[in-house]
matplotlib code that plots the C-alpha trace (Angstrom):
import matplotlib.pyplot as plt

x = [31.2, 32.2, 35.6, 37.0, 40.6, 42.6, 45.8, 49.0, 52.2, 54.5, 58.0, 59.4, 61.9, 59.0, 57.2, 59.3, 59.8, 56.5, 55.9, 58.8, 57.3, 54.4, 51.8, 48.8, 48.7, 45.1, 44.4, 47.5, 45.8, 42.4, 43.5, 45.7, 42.9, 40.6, 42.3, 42.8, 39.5, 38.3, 41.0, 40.1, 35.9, 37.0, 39.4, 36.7, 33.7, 36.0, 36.4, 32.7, 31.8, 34.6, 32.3, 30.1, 32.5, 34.4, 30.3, 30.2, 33.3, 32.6, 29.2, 30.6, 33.7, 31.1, 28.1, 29.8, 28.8, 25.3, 24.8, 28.8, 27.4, 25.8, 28.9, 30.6, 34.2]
y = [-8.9, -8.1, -7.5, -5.0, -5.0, -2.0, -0.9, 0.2, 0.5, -0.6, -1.4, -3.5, -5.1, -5.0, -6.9, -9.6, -10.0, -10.1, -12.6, -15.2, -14.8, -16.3, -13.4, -12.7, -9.1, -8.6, -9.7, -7.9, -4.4, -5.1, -5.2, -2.5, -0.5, -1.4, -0.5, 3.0, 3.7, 2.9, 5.2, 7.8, 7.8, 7.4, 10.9, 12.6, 11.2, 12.8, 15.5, 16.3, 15.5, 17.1, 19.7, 16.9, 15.0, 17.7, 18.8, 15.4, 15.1, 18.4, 17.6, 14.3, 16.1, 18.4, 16.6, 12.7, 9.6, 8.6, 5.6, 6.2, 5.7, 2.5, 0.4, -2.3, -1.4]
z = [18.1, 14.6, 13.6, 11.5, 8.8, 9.8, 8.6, 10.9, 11.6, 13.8, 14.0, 11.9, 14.7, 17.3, 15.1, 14.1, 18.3, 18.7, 15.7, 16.7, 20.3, 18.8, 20.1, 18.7, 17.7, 17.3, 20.8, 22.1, 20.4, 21.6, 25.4, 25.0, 23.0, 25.6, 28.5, 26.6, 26.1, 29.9, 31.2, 29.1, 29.7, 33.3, 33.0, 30.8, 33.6, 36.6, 35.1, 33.8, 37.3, 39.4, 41.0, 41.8, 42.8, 45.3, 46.3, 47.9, 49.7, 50.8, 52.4, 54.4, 55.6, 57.1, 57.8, 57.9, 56.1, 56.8, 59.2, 60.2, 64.1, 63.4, 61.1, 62.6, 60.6]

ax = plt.figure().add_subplot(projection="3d")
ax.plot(x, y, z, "-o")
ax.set_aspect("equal")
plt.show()
């Protein structure tokens, strides 16, 4: 994956902690970026999908799950 030089800014304490804990910022960013942007698709997907969504519970409070009669849990 390439990488890309980006400029920020940050607290300058925070970032001496961080630094004298030895932590690797770019990681550190990356997960945190990451997690970010799977929350937000999810949010956007549930909502783009949220008459779907209620459609569907809808039709199995009402009709049930198919094959309900025949699970074993």
């Amino acid at each position: 994956m390439a990488k890309k030089a980006v400029n920020l800014s940050i607290d300058a304490e925070l970032l001496a902690r961080a630094k004298a804990a030895r932590l690797n910022l770019s990681a550190l960013l990356e997960h945190a970026l990451s997690e970010q942007v799977r929350a937000e698709q999810e949010r956007r997907w549930r909502q783009e999908n949220k008459s779907a969504i209620e459609a569907a519970n809808g039709f199995a409070e009402e009709h049930g799950i198919f094959g309900e009669d025949y699970r074993s849990f």
